[in-house]
C-alpha positions in Angstrom: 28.5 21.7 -10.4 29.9 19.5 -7.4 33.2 18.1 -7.9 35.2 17.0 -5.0 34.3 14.9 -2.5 35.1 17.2 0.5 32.2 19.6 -1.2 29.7 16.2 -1.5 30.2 15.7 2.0 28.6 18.9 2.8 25.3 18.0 1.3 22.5 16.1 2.9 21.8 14.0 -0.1 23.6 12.7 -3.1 22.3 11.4 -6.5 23.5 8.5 -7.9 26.5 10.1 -10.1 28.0 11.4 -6.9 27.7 8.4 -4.8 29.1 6.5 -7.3 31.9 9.1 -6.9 32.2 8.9 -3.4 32.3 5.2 -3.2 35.0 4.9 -6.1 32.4 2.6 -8.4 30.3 2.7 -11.2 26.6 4.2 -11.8 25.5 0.8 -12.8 27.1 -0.9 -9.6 25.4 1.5 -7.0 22.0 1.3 -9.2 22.6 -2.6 -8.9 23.2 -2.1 -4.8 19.7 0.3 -4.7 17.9 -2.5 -6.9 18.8 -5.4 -4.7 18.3 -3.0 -1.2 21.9 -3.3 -0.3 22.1 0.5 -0.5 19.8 3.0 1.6 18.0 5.7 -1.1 15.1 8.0 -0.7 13.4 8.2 -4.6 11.6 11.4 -5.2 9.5 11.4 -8.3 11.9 9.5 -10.8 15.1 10.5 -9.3 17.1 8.4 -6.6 18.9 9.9 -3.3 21.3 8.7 -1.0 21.3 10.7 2.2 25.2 11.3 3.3 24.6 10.4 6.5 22.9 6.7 5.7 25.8 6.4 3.4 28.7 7.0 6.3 26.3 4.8 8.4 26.2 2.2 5.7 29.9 2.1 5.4 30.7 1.8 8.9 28.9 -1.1 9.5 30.7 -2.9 6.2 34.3 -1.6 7.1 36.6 -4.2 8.3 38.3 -3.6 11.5 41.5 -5.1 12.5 45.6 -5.6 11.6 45.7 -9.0 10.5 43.4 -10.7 8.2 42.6 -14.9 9.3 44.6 -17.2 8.8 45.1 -18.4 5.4 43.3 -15.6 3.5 44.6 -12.9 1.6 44.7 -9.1 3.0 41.9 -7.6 0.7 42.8 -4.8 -1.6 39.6 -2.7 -1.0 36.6 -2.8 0.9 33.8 -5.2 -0.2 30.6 -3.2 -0.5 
């Protein structure tokens, strides 16, 4: 069985437990992100896959770049996904 992330990020896929792993969230969330197509996954028969690299794609184009946050907002804690 996969447990770390370094050995996820060798794979060219990853089901939902192991996303959920990578991305620090629940099951329930990244099924919520799949059911409202926020969240790139190939489904093969009844099982759901997220290809690593549409996954590093996905979070690179929702990572927030920059030192200072505007003015009069709060620095966020963690990424929004």
């Amino acid at each position: 069985m996969v447990t770390s992330t370094a050995e996820l990020s060798n794979r060219l896929a990853l089901n939902v437990n192991e996303t959920a792993m990578m991305l620090g969230c629940s099951r329930r969330h990244v099924y919520r992100m799949m059911e409202s197509d926020e969240l790139p996954f190939l489904l093969m028969g009844a099982h759901r896959w997220v290809p690593v690299g549409l996954l590093s794609d996905w979070l690179n184009a929702r990572t927030i770049v920059g030192s200072a946050p505007p003015q009069g907002r709060r620095s966020p804690r963690a990424l929004r996904v």
